[in-house]
N, CA, C and O atoms as a DFTB+ gen file, in Angstrom:
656 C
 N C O
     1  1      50.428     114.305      27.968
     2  2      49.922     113.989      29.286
     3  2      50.841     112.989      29.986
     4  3      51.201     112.921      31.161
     5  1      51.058     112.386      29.137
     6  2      52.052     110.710      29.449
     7  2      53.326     111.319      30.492
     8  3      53.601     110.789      31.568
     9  1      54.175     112.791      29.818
    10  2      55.679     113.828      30.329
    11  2      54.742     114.118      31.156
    12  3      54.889     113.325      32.087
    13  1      53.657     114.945      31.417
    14  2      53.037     115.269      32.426
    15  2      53.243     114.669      33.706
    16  3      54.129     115.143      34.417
    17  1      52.457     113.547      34.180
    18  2      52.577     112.346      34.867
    19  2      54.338     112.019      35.252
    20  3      54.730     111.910      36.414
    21  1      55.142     111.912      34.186
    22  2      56.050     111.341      34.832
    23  2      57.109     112.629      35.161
    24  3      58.023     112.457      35.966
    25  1      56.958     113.639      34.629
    26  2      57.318     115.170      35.611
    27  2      57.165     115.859      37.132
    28  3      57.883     116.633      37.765
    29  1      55.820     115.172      37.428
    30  2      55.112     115.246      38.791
    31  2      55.700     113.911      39.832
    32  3      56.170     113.901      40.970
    33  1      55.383     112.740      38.730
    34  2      56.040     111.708      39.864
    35  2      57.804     112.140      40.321
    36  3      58.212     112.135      41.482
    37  1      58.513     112.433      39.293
    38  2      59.958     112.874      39.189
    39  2      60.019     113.967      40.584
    40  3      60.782     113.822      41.539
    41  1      59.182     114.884      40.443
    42  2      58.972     116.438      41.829
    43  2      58.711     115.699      42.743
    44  3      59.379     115.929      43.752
    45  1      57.686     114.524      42.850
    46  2      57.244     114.253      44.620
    47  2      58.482     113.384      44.865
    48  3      58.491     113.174      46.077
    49  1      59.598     112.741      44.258
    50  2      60.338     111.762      43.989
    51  2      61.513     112.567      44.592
    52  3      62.173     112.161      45.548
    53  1      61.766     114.014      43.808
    54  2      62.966     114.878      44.613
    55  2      62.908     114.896      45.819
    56  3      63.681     114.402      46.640
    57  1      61.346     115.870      46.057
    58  2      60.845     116.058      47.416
    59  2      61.213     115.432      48.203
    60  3      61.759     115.959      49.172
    61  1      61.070     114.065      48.121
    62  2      60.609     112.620      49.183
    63  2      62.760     112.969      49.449
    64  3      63.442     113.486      50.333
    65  1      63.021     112.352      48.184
    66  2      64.496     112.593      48.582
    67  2      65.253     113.701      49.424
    68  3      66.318     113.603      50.033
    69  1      64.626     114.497      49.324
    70  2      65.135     116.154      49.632
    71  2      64.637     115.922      51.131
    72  3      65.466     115.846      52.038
    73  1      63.289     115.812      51.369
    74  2      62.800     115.634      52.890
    75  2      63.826     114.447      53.607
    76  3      64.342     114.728      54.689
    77  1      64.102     113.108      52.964
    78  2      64.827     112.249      53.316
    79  2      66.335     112.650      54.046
    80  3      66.775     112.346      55.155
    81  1      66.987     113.545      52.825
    82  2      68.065     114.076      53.474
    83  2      68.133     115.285      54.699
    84  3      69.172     115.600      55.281
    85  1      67.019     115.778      54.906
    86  2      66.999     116.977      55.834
    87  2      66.860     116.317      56.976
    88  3      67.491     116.833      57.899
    89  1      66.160     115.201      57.293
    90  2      65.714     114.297      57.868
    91  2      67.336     113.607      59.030
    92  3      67.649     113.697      60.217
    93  1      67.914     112.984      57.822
    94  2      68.940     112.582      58.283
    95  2      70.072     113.593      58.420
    96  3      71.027     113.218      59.100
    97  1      70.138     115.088      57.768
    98  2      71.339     115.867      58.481
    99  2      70.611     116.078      59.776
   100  3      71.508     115.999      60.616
   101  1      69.078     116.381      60.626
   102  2      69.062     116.885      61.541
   103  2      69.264     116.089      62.575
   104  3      69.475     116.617      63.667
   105  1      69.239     114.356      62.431
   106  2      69.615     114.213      62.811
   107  2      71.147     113.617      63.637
   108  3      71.247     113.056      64.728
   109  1      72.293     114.016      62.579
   110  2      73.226     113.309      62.613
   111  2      73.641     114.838      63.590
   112  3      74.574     114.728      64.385
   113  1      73.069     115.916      63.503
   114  2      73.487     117.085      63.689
   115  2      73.163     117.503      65.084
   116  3      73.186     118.641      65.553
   117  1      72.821     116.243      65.728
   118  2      71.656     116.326      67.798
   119  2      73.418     115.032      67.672
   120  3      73.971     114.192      66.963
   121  1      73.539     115.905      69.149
   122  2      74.616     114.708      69.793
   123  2      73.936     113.472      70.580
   124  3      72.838     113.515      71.135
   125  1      74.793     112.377      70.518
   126  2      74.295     110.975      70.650
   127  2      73.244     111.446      71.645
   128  3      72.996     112.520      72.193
   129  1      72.690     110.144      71.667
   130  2      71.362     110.558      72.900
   131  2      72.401     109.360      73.813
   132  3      73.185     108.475      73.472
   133  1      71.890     109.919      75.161
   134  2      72.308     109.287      76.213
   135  2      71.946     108.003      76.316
   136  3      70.817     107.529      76.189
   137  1      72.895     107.494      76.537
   138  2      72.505     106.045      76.908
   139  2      71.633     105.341      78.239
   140  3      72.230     105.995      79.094
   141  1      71.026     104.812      78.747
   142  2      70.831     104.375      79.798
   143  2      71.625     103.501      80.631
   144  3      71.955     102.346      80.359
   145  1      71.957     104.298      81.885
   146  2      73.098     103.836      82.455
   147  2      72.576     102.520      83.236
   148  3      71.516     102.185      83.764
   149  1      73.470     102.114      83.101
   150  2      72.936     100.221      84.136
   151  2      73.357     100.575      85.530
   152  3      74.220     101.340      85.960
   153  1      72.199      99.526      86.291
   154  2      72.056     100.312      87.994
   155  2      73.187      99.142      88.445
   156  3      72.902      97.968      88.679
   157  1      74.483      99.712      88.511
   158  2      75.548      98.633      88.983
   159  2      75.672      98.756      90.569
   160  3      75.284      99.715      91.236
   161  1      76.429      97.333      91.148
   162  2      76.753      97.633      92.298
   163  2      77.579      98.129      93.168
   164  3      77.832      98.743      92.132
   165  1      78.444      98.600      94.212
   166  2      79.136      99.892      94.331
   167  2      79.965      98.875      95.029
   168  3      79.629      97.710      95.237
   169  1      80.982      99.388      95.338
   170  2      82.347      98.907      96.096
   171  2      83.173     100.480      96.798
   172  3      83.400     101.586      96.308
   173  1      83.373     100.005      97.836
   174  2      84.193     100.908      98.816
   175  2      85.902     100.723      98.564
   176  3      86.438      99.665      98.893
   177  1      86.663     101.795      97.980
   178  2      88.396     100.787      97.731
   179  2      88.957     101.935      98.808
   180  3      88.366     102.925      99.238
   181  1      89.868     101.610      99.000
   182  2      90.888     102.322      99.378
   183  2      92.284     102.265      98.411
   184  3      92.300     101.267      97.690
   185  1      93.319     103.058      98.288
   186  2      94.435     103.338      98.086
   187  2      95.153     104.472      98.493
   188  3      94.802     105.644      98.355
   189  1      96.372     103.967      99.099
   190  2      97.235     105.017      99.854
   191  2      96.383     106.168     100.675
   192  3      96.458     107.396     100.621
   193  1      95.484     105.230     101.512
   194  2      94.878     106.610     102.406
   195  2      93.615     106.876     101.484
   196  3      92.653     107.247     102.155
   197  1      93.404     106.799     100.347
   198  2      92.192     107.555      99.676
   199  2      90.937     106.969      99.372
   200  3      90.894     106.251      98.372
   201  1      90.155     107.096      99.879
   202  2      88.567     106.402      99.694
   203  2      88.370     106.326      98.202
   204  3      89.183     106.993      97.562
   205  1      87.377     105.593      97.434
   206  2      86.636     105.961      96.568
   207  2      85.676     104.545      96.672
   208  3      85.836     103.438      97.186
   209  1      84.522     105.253      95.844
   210  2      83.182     104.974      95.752
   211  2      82.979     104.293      94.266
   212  3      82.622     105.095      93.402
   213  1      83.112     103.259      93.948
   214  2      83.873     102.889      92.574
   215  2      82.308     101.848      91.880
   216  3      82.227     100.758      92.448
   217  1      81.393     102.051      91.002
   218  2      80.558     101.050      90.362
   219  2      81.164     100.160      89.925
   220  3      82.138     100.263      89.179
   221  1      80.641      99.096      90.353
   222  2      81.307      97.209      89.535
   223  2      80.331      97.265      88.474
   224  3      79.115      97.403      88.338
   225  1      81.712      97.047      87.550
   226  2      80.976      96.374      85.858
   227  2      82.003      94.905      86.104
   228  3      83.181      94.618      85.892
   229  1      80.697      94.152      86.719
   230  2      81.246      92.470      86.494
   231  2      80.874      91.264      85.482
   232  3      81.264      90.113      85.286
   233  1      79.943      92.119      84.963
   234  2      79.030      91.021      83.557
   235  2      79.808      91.685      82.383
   236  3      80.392      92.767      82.319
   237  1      79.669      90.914      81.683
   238  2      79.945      91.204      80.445
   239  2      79.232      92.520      80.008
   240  3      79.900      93.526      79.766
   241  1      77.962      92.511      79.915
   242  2      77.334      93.746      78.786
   243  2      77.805      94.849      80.019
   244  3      77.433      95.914      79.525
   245  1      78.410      95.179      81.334
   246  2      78.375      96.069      82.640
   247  2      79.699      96.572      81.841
   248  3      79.797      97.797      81.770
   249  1      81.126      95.522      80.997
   250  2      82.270      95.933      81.289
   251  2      82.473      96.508      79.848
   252  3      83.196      97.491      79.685
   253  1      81.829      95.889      78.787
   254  2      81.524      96.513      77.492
   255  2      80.639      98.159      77.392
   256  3      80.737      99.012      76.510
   257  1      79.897      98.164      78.493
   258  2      79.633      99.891      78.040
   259  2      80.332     100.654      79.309
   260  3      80.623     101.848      79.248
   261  1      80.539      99.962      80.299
   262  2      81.619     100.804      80.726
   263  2      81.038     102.401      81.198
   264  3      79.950     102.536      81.758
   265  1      81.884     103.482      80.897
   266  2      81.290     104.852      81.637
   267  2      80.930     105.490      79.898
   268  3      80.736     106.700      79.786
   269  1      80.888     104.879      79.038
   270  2      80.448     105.167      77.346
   271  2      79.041     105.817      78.051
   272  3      78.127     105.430      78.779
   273  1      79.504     107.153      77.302
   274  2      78.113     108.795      77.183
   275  2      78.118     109.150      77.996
   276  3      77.188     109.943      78.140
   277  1      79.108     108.973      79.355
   278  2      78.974     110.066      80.819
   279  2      79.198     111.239      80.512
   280  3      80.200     111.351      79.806
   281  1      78.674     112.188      80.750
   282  2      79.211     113.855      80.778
   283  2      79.820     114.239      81.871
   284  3      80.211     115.402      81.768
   285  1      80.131     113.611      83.153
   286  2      80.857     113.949      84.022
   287  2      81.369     112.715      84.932
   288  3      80.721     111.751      84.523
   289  1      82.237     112.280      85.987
   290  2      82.304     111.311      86.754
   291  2      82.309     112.113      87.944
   292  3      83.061     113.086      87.883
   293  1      81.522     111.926      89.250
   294  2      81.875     112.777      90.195
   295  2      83.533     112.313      91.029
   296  3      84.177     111.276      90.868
   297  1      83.781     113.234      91.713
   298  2      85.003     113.522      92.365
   299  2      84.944     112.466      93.235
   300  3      83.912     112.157      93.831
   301  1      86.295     111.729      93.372
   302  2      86.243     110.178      94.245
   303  2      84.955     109.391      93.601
   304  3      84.139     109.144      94.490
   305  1      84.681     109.085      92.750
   306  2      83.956     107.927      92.330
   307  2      84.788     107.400      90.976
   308  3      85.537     108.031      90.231
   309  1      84.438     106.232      90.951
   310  2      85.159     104.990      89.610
   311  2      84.518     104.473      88.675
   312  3      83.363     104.781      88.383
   313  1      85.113     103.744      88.183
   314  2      84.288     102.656      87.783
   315  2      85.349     100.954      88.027
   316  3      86.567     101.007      87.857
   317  1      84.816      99.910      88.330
   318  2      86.348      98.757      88.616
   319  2      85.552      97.909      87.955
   320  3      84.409      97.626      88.314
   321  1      86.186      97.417      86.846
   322  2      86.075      96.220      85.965
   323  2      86.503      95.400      86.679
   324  3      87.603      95.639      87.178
   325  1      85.680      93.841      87.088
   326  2      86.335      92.852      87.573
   327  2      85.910      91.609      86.452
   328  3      84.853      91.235      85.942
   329  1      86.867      91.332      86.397
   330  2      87.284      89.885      84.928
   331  2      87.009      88.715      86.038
   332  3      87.074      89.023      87.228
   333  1      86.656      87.170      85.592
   334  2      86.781      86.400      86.406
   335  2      87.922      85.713      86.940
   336  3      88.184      85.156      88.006
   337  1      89.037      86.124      84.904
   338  2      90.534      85.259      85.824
   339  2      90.750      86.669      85.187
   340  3      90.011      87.483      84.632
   341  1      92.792      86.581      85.674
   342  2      93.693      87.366      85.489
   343  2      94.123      87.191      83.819
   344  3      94.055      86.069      83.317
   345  1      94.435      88.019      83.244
   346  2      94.575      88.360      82.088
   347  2      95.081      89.370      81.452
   348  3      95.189      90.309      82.241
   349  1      95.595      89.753      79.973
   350  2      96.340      91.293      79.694
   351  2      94.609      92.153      79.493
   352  3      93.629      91.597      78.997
   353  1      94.632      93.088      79.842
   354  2      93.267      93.874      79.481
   355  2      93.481      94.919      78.866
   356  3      94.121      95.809      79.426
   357  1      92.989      95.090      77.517
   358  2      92.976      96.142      76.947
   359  2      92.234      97.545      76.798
   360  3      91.944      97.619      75.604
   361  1      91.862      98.510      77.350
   362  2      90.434      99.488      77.275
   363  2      91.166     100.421      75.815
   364  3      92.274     100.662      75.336
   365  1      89.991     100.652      75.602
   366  2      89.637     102.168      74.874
   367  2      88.450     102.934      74.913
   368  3      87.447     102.493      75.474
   369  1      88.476     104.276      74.250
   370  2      87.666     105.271      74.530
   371  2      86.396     105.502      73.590
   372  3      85.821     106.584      73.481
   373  1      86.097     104.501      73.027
   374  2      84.949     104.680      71.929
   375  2      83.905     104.879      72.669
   376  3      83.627     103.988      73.472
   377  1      83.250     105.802      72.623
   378  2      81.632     106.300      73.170
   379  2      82.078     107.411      74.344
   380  3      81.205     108.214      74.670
   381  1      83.016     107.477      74.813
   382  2      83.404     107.245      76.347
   383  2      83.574     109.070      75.926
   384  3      84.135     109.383      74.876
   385  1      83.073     110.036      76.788
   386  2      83.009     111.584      76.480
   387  2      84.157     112.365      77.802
   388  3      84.484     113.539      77.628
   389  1      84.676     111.609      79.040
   390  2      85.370     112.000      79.724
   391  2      86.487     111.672      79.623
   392  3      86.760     110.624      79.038
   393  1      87.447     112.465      80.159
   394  2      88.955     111.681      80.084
   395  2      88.998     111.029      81.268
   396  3      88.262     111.349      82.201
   397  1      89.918     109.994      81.337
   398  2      90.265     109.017      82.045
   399  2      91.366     108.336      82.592
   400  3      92.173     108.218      81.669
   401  1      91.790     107.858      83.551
   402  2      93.223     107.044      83.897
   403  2      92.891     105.755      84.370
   404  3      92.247     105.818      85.418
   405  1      93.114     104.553      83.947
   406  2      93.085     103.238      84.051
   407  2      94.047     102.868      84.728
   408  3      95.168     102.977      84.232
   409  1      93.882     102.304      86.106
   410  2      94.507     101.475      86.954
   411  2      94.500     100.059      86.758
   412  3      93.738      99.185      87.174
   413  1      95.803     100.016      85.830
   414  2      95.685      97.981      85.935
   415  2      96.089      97.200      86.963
   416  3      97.278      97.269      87.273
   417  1      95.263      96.360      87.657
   418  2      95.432      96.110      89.237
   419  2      95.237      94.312      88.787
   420  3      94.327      93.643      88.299
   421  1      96.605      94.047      89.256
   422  2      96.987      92.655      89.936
   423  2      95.501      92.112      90.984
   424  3      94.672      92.589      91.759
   425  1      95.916      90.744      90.324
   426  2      94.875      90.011      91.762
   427  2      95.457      90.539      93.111
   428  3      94.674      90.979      93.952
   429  1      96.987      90.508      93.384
   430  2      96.561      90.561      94.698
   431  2      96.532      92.360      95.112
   432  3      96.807      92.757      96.245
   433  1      96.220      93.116      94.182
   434  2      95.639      94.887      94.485
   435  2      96.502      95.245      94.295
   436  3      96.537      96.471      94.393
   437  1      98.153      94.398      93.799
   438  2      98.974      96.160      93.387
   439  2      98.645      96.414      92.262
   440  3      97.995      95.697      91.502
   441  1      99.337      98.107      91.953
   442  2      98.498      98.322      90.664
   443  2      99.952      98.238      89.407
   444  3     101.004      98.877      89.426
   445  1      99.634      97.558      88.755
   446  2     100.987      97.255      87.463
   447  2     101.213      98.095      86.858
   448  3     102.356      98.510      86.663
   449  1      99.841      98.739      86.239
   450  2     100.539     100.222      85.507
   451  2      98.872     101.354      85.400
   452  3      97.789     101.217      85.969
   453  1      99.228     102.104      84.695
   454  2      98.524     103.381      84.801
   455  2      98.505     104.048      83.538
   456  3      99.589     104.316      83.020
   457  1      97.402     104.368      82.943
   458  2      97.400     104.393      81.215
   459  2      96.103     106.033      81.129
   460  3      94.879     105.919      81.203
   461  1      96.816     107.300      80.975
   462  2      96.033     107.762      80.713
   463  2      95.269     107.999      79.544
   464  3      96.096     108.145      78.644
   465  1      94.088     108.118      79.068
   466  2      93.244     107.846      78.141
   467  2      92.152     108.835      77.547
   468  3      91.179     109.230      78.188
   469  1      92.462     109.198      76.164
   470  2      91.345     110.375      75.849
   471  2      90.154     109.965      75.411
   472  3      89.923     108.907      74.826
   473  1      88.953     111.307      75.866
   474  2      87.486     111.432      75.667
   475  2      87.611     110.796      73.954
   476  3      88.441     111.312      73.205
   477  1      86.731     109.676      73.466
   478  2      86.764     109.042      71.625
   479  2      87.840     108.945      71.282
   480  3      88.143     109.616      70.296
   481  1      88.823     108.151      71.867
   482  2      90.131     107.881      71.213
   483  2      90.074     106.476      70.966
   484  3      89.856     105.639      71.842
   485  1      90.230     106.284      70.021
   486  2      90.124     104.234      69.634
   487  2      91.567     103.578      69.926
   488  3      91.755     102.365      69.831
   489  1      92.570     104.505      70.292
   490  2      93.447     103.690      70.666
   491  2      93.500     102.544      71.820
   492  3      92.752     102.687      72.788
   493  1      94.062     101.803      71.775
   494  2      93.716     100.674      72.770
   495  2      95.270     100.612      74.097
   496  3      96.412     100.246      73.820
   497  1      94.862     101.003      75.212
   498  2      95.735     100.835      76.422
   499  2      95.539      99.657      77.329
   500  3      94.559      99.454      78.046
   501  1      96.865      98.730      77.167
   502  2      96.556      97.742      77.717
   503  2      97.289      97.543      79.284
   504  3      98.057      98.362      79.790
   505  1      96.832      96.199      79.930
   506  2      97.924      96.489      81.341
   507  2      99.351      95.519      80.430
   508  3      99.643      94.814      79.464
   509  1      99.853      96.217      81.712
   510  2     101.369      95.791      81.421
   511  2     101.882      94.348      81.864
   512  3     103.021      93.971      81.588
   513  1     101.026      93.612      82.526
   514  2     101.229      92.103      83.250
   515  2      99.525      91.735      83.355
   516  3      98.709      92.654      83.424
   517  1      99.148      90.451      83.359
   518  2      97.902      89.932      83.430
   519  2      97.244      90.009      84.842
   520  3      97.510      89.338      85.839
   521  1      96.307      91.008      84.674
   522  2      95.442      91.794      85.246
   523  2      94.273      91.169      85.484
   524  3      93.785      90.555      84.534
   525  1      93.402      91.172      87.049
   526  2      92.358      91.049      86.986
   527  2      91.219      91.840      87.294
   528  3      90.119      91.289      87.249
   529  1      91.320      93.360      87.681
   530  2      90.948      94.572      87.665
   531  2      91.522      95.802      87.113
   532  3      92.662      96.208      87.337
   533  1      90.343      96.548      86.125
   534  2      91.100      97.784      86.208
   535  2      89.868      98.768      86.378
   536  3      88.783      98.688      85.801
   537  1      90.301      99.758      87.345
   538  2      89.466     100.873      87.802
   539  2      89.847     102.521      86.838
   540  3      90.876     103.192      86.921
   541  1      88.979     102.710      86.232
   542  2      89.170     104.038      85.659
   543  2      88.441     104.855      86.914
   544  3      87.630     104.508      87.773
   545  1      89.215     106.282      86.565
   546  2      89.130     107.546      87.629
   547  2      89.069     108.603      86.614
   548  3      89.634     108.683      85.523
   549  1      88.233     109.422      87.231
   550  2      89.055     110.921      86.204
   551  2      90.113     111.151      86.241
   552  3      90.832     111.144      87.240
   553  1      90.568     111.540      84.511
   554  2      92.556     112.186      84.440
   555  2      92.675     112.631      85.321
   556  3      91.789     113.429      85.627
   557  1      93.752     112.435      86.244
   558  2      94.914     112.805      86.978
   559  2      94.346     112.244      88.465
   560  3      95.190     112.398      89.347
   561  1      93.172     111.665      88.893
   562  2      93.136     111.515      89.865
   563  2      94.373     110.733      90.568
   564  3      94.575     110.799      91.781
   565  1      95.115     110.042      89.738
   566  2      96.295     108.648      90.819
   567  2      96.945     110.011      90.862
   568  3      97.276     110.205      92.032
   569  1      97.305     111.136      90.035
   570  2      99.026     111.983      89.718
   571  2      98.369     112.909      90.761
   572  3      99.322     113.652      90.993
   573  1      97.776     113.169      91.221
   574  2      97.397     114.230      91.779
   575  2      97.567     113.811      93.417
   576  3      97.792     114.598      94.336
   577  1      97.435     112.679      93.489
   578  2      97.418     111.875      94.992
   579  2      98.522     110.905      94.874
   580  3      98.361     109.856      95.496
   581  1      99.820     111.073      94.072
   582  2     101.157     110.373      94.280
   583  2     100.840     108.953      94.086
   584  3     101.706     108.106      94.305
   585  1      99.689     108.637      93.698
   586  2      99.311     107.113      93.679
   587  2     100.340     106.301      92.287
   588  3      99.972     106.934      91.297
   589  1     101.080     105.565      91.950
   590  2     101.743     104.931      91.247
   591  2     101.338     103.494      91.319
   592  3     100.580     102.857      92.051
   593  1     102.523     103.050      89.754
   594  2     102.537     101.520      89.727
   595  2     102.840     100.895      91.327
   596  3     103.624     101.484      92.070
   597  1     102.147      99.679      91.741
   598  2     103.101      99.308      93.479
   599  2     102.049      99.248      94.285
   600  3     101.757      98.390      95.117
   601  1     101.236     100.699      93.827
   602  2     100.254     100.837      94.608
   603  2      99.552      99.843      95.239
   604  3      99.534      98.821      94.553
   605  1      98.750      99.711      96.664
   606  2      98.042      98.554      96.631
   607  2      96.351      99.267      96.363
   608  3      96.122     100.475      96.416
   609  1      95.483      98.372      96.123
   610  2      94.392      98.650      96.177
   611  2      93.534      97.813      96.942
   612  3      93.339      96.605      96.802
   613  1      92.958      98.741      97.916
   614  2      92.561      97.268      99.224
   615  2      90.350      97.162      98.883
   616  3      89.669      97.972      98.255
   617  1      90.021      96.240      99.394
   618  2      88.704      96.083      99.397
   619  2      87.955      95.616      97.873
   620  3      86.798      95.632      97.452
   621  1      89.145      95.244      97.375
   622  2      88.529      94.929      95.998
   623  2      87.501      93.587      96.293
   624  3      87.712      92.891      97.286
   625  1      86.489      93.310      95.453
   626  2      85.875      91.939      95.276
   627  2      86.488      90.341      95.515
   628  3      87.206      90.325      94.515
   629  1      86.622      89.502      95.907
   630  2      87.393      88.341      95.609
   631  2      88.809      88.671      96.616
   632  3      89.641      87.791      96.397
   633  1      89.292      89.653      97.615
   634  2      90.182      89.802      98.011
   635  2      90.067      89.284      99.556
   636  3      89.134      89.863     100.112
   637  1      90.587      88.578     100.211
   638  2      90.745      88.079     101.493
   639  2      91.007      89.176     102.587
   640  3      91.589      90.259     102.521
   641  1      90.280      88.421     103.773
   642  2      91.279      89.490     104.946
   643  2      93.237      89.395     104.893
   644  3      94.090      90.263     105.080
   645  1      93.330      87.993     104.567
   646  2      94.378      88.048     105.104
   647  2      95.690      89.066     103.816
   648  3      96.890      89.275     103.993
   649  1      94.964      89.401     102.841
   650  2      95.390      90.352     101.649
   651  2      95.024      91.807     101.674
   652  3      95.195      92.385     100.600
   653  1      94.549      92.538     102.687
   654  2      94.718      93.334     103.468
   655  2      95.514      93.229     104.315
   656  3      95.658      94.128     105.143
């Protein structure tokens, strides 16, 4: 009776294990769940003639998730990291499901360099001189509109009339 007992506990013991693991393949096997996007505030930029509609991530937890779990960015919209000072800034693509081009933009709006960047790539793209904005776009939006390093970027946050 004694093998009895500990034969049965041993079966509900697989079970439990067996349910445990089905448990966790189904769900490793559902893609991330979406995140909840933070209601940021919007900024109007210009460059070389071209509008965009760009969300400010200016807090900390805004510039840490960043566009991480978007499934799409619409056409002319951004996102513009603004730092409080100038600095080297590094991004990467962890969470992040779209591809991307990072504009590293000088305080006074030119842009220093241009780093395109893949959908979960942990590599890290930094600016090329100490930066106090950088605006990601969808890939190719600057190549597609001749936009380069030089560039200015007007209407940023913290920017004067007389810097226009």
């Amino acid at each position: 009776m004694h093998t009895t007992i500990i034969h049965t506990l041993r079966l509900r013991a697989s079970a439990a294990a067996a349910c445990c693991a089905l448990a966790t393949l189904s769900c490793a096997a559902q893609p991330p769940a979406a995140q909840p996007q933070l209601s940021l505030p919007r900024v109007r930029l210009t460059v070389e003639g071209q509008r965009i509609d760009a969300q400010v991530a200016s807090s900390e937890a805004a510039r840490a998730t960043g566009l991480m779990h978007r499934r799409e960015l619409p056409e002319g919209e951004g996102m513009l990291f603004v730092f409080e000072r100038a600095g080297v800034q590094c991004f990467w693509m962890r969470d992040t499901l779209i591809p991307l081009t990072a504009a590293f933009i000088l305080e006074d709006g030119r842009i220093a360099n241009l780093a395109d960047m893949q959908p979960l790539d942990e590599r890290t793209h930094c600016s090329a001189a100490p930066v106090r904005y950088v605006l990601e776009m969808n890939q190719g939006w600057f190549a597609q509109r001749g936009i380069r390093a030089g560039a200015r970027v007007r209407g940023l946050p913290g920017q004067t009339d007389d810097d226009e």
